[in-house]
N, C-alpha and C positions, 0 to 999 in steps of 0.2 A: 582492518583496512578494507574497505571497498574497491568493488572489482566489476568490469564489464566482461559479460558473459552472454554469449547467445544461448538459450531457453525456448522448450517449445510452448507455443505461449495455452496450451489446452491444460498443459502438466501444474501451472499455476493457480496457486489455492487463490481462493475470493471469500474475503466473509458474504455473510446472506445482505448484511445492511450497506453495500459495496455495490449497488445495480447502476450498470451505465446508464449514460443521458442517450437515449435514442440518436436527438438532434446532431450532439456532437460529436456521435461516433460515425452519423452519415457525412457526416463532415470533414472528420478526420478519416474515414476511406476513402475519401476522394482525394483529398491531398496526400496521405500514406502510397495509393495507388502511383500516384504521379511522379511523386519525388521521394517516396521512403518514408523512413523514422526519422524524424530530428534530433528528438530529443528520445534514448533512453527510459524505458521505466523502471521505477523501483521498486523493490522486495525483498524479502528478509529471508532465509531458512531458518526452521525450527527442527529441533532435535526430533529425531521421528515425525515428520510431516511434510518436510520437504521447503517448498519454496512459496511462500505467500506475498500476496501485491500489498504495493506501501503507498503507491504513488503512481497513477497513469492508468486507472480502472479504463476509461473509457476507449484510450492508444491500445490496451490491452485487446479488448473486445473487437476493435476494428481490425486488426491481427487474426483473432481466429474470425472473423467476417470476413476477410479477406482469402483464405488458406494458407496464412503466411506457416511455415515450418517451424520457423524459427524468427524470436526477436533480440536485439540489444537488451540486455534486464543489468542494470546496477543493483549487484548486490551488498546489504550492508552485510555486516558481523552477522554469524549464524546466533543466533539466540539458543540458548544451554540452559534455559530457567533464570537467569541474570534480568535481575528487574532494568537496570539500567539501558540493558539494550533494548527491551519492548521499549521505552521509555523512548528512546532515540530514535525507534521505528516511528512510534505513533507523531512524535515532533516534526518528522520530515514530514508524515503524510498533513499534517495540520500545515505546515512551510510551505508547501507544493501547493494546497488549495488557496492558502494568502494569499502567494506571489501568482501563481500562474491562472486561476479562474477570475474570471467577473464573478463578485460576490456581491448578497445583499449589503448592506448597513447590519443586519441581523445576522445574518449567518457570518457576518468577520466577526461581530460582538461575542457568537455562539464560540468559534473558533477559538479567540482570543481567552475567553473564561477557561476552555480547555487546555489550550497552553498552559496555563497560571497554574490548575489544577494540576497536570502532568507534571512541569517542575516544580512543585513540590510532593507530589508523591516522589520523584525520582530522589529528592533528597532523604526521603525515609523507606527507602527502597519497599515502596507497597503496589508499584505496577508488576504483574506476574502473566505469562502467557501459560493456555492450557488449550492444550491439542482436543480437537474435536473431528474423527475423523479424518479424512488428509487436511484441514484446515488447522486454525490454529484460532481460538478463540481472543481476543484482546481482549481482558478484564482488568478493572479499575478496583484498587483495594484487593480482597482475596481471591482465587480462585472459586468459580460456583457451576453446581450442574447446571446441565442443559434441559 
């Protein structure tokens, strides 16, 4: 079950292909500044690595841009090697970029293919997380070096 939890937002893994939008993080400082968090961001823990973002890269950023201490983080199930819940992780972060960014025609199409993809790997349990450093790498299919 998911749980809201304050997190200090520096403690928070980011993979390396996770880089905020400059624009919308000066963006979202200025309104964070004014009136807070709205909305929550999301992230998962992994077994030995802690707590990685799922959802809210950019809310994140504007957080330590800010000196915030501490933010709102919804977290899902900790992941234990359980394909199904990488699985769950990666759907919300494709869910969130759907519903909540302006996207191209392209990048929902890109989205959409990965969706398809994700459920059905989630059906043949072949999505697998592997810890890289405090991070946590998402891999599609097996686990692979870095």
């Amino acid at each position: 079950m998911s749980k809201i939890n304050l997190l200090a937002p520096t403690t928070i893994g980011v993979p390396d292909d996770r880089q905020p939008d400059p624009a919308t993080v000066a963006a979202l400082k200025a309104s964070m500044a004014e009136i807070g968090l709205l909305n929550p961001i999301l992230v998962q823990r992994y077994a030995g690595c802690g707590a990685q973002i799922v959802a809210g890269r950019n809310r994140l950023q504007a957080a330590i841009e800010l000196g915030w201490d501490a933010i709102n983080a919804i977290e899902l199930p900790e992941l234990n090697g359980g394909a199904d819940a990488v699985a769950v992780g990666k759907l919300a972060e494709i869910a969130e970029n759907l519903h909540r960014r302006e996207i191209s025609a392209l990048e929902r199409d890109e989205l959409v293919v990965r969706w398809v993809a994700l459920v059905a790997e989630r059906k043949k349990g072949q999505t697998a997380p592997r810890c890289a450093g405090s991070l946590v790498r998402w891999e599609e299919g097996r686990p692979t070096a870095s």
